[in-house]
C-alpha positions as CSV (number, residue, x, y, z in Angstrom):
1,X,188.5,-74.1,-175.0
2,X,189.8,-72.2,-172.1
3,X,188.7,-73.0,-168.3
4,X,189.7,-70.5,-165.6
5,X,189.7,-72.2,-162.2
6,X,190.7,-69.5,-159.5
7,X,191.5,-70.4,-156.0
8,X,191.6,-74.2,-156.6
9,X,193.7,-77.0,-156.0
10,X,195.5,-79.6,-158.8
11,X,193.2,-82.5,-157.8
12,X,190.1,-80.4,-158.8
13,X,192.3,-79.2,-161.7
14,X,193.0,-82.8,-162.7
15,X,189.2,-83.6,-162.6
16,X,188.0,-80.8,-164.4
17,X,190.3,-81.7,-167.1
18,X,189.2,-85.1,-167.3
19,X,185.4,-83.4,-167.2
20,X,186.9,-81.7,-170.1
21,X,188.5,-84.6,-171.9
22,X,185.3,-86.5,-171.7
23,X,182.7,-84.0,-172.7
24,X,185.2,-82.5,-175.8
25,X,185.7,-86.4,-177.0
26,X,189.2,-86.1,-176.6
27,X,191.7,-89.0,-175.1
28,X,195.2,-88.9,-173.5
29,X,196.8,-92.4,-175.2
30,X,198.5,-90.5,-177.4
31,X,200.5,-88.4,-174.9
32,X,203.9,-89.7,-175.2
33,X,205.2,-87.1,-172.2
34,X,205.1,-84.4,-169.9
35,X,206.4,-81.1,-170.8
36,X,207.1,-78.7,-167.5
37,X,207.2,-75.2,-168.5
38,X,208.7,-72.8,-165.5
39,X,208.1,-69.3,-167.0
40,X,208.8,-67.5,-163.6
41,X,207.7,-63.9,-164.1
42,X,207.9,-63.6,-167.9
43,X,205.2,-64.3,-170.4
44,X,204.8,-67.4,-170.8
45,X,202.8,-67.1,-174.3
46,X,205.4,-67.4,-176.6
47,X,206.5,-70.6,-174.8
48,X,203.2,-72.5,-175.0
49,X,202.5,-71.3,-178.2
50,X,205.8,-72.9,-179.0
51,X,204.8,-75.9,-177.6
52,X,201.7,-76.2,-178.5
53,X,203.7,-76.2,-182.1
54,X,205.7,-78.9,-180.9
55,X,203.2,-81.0,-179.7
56,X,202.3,-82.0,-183.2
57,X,205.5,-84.3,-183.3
58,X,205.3,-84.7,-179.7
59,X,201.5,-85.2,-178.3
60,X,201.9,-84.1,-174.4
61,X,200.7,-82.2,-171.6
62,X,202.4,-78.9,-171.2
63,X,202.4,-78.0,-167.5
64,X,202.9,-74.0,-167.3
65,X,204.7,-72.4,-164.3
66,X,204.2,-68.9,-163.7
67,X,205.4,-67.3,-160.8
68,X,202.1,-64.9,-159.2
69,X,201.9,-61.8,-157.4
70,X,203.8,-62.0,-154.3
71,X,201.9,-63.2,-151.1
72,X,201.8,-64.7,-147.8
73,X,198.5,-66.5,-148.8
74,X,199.0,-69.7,-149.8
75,X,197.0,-69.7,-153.4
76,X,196.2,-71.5,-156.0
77,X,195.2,-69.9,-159.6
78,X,194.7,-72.3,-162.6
79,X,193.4,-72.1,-166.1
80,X,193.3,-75.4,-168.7
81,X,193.8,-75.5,-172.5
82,X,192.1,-78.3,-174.7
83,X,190.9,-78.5,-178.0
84,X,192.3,-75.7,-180.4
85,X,193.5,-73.6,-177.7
86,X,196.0,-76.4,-176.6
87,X,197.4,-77.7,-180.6
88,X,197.8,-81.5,-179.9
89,X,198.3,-81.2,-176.2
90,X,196.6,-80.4,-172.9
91,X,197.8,-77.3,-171.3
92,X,197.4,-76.4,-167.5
93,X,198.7,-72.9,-166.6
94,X,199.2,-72.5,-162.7
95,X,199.5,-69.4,-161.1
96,X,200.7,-70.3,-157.4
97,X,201.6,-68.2,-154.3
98,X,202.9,-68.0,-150.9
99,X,203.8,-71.3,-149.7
100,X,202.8,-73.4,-152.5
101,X,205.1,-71.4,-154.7
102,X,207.7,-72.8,-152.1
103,X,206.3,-77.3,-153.0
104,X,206.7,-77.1,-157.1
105,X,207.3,-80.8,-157.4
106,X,204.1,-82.0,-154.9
107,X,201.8,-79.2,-156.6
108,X,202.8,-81.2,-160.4
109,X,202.6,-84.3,-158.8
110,X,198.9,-85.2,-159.4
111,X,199.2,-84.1,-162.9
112,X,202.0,-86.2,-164.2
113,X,201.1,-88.1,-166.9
114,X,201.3,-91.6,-165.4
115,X,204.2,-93.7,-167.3
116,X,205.6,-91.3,-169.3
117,X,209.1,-88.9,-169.7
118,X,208.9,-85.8,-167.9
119,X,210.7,-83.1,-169.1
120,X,212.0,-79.3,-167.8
121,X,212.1,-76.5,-169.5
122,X,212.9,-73.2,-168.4
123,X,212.7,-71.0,-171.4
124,X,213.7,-67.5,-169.3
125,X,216.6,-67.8,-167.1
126,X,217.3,-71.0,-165.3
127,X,218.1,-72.2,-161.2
128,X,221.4,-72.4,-161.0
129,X,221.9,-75.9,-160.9
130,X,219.2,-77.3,-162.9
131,X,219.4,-81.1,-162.0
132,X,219.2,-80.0,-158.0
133,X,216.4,-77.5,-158.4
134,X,213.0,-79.7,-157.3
135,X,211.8,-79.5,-160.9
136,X,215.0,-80.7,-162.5
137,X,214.6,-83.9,-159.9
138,X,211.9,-84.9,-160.6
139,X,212.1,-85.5,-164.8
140,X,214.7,-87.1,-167.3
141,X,215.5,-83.9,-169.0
142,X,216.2,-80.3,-168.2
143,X,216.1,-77.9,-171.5
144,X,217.7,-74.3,-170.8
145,X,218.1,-71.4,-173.0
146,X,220.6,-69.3,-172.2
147,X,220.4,-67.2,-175.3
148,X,216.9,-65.8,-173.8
149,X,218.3,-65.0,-170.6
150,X,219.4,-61.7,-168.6
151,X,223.0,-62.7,-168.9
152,X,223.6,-65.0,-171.7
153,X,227.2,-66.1,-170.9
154,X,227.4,-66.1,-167.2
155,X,224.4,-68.7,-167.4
156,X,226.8,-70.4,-170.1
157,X,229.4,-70.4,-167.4
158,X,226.8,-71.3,-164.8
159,X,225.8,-74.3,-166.7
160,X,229.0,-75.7,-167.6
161,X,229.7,-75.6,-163.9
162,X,226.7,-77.9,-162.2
163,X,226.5,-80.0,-166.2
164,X,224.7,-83.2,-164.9
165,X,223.6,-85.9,-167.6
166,X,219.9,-85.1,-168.9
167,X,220.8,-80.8,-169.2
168,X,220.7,-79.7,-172.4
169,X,220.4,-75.8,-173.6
170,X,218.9,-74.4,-177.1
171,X,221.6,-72.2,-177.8
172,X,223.0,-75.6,-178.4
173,X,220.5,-76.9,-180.4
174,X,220.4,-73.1,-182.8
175,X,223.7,-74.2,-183.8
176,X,222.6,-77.9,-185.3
177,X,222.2,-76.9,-188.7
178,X,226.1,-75.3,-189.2
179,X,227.5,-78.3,-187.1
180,X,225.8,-80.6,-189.6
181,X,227.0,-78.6,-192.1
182,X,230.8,-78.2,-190.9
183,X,231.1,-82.0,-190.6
184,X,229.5,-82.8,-194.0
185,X,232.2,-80.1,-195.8
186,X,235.4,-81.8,-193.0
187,X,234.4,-85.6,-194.3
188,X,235.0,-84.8,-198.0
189,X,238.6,-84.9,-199.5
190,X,241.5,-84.0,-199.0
191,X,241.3,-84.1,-195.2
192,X,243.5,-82.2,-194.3
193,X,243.5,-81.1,-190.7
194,X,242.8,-77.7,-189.5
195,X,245.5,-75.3,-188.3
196,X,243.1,-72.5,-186.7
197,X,239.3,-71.8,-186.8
198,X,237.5,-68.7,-186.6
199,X,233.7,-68.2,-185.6
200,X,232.2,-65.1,-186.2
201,X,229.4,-63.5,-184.9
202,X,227.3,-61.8,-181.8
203,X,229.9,-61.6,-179.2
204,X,227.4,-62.1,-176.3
205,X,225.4,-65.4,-178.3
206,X,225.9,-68.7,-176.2
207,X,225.5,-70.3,-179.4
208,X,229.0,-68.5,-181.2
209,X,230.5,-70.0,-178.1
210,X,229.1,-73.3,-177.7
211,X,230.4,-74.1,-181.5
212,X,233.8,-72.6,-181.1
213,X,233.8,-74.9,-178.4
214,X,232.6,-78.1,-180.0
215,X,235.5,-77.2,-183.3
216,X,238.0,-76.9,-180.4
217,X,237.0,-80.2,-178.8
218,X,236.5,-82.4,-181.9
219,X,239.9,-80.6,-184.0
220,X,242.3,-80.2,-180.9
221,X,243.5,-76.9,-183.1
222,X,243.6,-73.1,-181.9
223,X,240.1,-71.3,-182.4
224,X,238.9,-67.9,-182.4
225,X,236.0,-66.0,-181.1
226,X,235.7,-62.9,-183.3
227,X,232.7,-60.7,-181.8
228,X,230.7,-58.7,-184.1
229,X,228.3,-56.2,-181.8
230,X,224.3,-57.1,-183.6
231,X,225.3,-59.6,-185.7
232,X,222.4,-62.1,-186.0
233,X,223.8,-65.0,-184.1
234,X,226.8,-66.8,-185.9
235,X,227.8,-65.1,-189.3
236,X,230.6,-67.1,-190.3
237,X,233.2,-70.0,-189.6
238,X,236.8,-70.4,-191.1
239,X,238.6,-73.0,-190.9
240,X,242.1,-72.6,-192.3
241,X,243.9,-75.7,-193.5
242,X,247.3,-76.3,-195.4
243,X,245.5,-76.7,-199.0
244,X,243.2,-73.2,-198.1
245,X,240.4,-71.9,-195.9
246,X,237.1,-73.4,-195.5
247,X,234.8,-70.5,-195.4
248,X,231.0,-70.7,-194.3
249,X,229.6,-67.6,-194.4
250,X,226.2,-65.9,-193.1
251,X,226.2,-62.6,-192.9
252,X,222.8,-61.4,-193.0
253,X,221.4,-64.7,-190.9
254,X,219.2,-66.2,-193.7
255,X,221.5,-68.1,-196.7
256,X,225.3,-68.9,-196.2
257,X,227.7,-69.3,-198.5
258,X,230.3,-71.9,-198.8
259,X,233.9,-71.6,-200.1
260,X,236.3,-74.3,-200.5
261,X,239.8,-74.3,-202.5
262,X,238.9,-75.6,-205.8
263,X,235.7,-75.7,-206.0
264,X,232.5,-73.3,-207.1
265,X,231.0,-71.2,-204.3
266,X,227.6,-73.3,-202.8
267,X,224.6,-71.1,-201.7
268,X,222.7,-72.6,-199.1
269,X,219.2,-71.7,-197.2
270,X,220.8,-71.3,-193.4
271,X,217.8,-69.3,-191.7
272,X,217.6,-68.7,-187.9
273,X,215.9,-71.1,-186.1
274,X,212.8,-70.8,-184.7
275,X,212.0,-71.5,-181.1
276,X,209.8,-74.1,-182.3
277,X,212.1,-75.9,-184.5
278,X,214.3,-76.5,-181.7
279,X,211.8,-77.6,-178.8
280,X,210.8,-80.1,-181.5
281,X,214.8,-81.2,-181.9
282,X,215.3,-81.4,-178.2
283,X,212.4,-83.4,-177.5
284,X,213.1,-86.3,-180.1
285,X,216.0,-87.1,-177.6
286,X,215.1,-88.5,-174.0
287,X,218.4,-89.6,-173.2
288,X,221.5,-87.5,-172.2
289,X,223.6,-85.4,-175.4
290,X,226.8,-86.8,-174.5
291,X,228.2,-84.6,-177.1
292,X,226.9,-81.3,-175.3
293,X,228.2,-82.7,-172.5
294,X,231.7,-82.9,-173.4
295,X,231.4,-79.2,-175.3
296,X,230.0,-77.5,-172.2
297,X,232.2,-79.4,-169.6
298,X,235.5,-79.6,-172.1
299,X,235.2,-77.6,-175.1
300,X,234.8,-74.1,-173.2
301,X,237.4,-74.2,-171.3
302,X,239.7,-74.7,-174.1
303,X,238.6,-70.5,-175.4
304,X,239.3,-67.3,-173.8
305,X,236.5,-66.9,-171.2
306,X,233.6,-65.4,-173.1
């Protein structure tokens, strides 16, 4: 069920989503947080349908900003989602402009779940300091995705300068499966540590970076960006050791392959991950990623500047 509620304010928008709570038969105990959606000027569609996805592992209110046509009038356009329109959450889609545009964190503020996480997520291009901007003040965790926006690895940069505990960014989280992956294949015998490391792929993907960087923070070795124009995301990593390379290859961004000295080549599913896969990843964690903290803040600066 869709409402359209134009020219309103977020107290009549809370009540008429009560209204609609109550008359639909649905309840809100099961919301475990809030779920801040700043689209800006894009689309937000893909987002909410994304977390509307999520919400299945994650019951929540999805709070949708999206920045309106420009004015000096100070206005107020909402719409609410419940029921199949809204997966296992409630979503409230505001539309402001002029001056309220200007008071983000008062216009949420009667919405707020009461007790529960709040978390940020910009899934377009981000403020430039996330944890200062008066949505990232206001919640325990800011998601970014620097991979969706205008200039992937200046926002990298961006983000590694103003890191404050709580940030995270999905080009991070796209690269879970191969760090998973890398670490399971580096804990097996003979251990041997590596002398250079090589990851391949899209030259301007914040996630080719962002896993060079974590190899050169966790193996304190020399590593390699090689940049492949329209490759799909990261296509390979070598890691070259004394005994012989360690080669995880994906070259067409569906199954990699897995070489090691000795040992019969291992086929393994290694798809792209979908935006909802890792909206779902990053909100099973409510506390800071220490770990992306020390990649961002430690491991980038140890490569060329992207």
């Amino acid at each position: 069920m869709i409402i359209t509620l134009p020219g309103t304010t977020t107290r009549d928008v809370d009540r008429r989503l009560v209204q609609a709570r109550d008359e639909g038969g649905a309840v809100a105990l099961g919301r475990v947080l809030t779920l801040i959606i700043d689209a800006g000027e894009h689309d937000p569609e893909e987002a909410i349908d994304a977390a509307n996805a999520a919400s299945h592992e994650h019951p929540c209110r999805i709070l949708v900003l999206v920045s309106h046509v420009r004015s000096d009038e100070a206005r107020l356009d909402a719409e609410i989602r419940v029921g199949g329109d809204a997966g296992a959450s409630e979503v409230v889609v505001l539309r402001p402009s002029g001056p309220v545009e200007q008071e983000l964190d008062t216009l949420l503020m009667p919405l707020l779940l009461p007790d529960a996480p709040i978390v940020a997520w910009w899934p377009f291009d981000a403020p430039d300091a996330p944890s200062t901007h008066p949505l990232g003040r206001m919640v325990q965790r800011r998601i970014t995705d620097s991979t969706r926006s205008r200039a992937p690895l200046h926002m990298l940069r961006r983000l590694a300068e103003t890191y404050t505990a709580g940030d995270t960014d999905l080009a991070w989280t796209r690269a879970t499966l191969w760090r998973g992956l890398i670490a399971a294949t580096l804990d097996q015998p003979p251990y041997e540590p590596a002398t250079h490391v090589t990851v391949s792929g899209e030259g301007t993907h914040p996630s080719v970076h962002l896993l060079a960087a974590w190899l050169a923070e966790a193996l304190r070795c020399p590593v390699t960006v090689e940049r492949l124009a329209g490759a799909p995301a990261i296509t390979q990593v070598r890691l070259d050791r004394a005994d012989g390379p360690i080669v995880l290859d994906r070259p067409d961004g569906k199954t990699a392959v897995l070489r090691q000295p000795g040992q019969p080549e291992h086929r393994i599913a290694l798809p792209l991950r979908t935006l909802r896969e890792c909206l779902v990843e990053e909100l099973r964690r409510l506390g800071p990623d220490e770990v992306y903290g020390e990649v961002l803040t430690r491991g980038l600066p140890l490569l060329d500047a992207p």
